[in-house]
N, C-alpha and C positions, 0 to 999 in steps of 0.2 A: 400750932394746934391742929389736931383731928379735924376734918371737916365733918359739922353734921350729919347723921344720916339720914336720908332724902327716901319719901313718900311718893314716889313721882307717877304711879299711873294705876287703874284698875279700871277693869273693863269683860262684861259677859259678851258670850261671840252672839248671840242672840234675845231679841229683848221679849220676844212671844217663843214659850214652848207652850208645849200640851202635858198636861195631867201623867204623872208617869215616866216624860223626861226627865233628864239632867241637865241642870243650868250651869254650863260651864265658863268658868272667873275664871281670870289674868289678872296680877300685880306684880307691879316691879317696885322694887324699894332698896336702900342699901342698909337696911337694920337685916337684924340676925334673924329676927321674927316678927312675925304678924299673930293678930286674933281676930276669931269671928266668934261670934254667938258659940256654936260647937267646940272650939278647940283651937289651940294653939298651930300656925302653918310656915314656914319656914317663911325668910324675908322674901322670895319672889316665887313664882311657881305659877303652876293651874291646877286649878280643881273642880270636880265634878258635884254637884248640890243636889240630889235626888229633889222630887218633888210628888208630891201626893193628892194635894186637892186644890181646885181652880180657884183665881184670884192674882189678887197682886202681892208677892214675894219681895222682900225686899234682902238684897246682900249687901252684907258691909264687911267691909277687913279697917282693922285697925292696926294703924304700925306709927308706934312711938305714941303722939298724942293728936296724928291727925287720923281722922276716920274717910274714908270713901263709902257711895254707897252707889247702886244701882236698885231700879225696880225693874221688875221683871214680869208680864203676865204670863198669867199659866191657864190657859183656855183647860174647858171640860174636855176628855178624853172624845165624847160624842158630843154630836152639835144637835139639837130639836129643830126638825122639819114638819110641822105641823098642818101642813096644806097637802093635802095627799096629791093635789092634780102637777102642785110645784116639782114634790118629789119625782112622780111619774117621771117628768121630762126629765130631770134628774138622772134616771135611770136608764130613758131612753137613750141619752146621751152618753152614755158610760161612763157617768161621773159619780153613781151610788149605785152601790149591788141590789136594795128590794126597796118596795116600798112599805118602811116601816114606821115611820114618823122620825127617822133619825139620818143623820150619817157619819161617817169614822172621822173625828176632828183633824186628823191629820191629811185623811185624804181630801177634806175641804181644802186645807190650805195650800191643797197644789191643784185646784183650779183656776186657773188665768184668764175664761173668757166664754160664754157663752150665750147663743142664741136661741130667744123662743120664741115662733110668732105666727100665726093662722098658717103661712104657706110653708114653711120649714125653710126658708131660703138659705143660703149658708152664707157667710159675713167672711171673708180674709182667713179662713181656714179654721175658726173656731167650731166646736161642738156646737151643731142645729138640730132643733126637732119643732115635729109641727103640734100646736094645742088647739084644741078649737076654743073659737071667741069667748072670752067669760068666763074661763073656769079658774085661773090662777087669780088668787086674793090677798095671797100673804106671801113674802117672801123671807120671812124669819129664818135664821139661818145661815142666811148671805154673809150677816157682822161675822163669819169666823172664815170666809173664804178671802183671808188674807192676801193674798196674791194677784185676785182678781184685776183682771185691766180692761175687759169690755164687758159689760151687760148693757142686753137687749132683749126686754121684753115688751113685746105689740101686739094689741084685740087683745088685753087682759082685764084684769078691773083693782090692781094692787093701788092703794090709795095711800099706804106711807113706806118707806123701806127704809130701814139704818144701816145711812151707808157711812156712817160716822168714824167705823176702824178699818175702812177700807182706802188706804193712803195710796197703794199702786193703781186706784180705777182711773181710767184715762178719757176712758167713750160711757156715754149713758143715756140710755133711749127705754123709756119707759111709756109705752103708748097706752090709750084706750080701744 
């Protein structure tokens, strides 16, 4: 007899885009075809999954009678920077164009490390600038700079931060 045909993998190349990306699937199977929610897709391939508004996305392909799925987050296209003194340094730093209360969620996510702190010292080549004592309170925001691997902020007065989807931070110094 035939051997079955085999369901054997599915997989997006990335499990965070932004608002406006494509969520791009892989599956390999040896059936003729597959299904997703939209439409019928040959038994192996890739595809691209437009996406429109932030949250969690979930993709499934179905071939024969087993299902795969992935979830995928889909950050806002802008992140809320609601501390103007945060953004300031933000900006000083060249890591946001103004200070508007926001910045471009993509460009958050390719921040990897920065310093803030009364003397503006510089850390191991990361972005430095100097604040004076007290004025940074909030650092809302920070949850979309995915990439991040050192924060350091010192003489500020930030009393909680969610560094909760921050998996790549390595160093963290958070002073008074």
């Amino acid at each position: 007899p035939a051997p079955s045909p085999v369901f054997s993998s599915m997989s997006v190349t990335q499990p965070v885009v932004v608002a406006g990306d494509n969520i791009s699937v892989s599956w390999a199977s040896t059936y003729s075809e597959c299904k997703t929610a939209s439409g019928t897709l040959p038994g192996s391939g890739t595809s691209s999954i437009p996406t429109t508004a932030a949250g969690v996305t979930n993709v499934s392909i179905q071939c024969g009678n087993e299902t795969k799925s992935a979830a995928v987050e889909v950050l806002p296209a802008v992140t809320p920077i609601p501390d103007q003194a945060f953004e300031a340094a933000l900006v000083d730093m060249k890591l946001d164009d103004a200070v508007d209360g926001k910045i471009d969620t993509r460009k958050a996510m390719t921040i990897t490390g920065f310093v803030i702190s009364q003397t503006g010292y510089q850390y191991q080549g990361y972005p430095h600038t100097a604040v004076k004592t007290n004025l940074i309170t909030d650092l809302t925001g920070i949850e979309n700079m995915r990439n991040l691997q050192l924060l350091r902020v010192e003489n500020q007065k930030v009393s909680t931060v969610n560094l909760s989807k921050l998996a790549n931070l390595r160093q963290l110094t958070l002073q008074d």
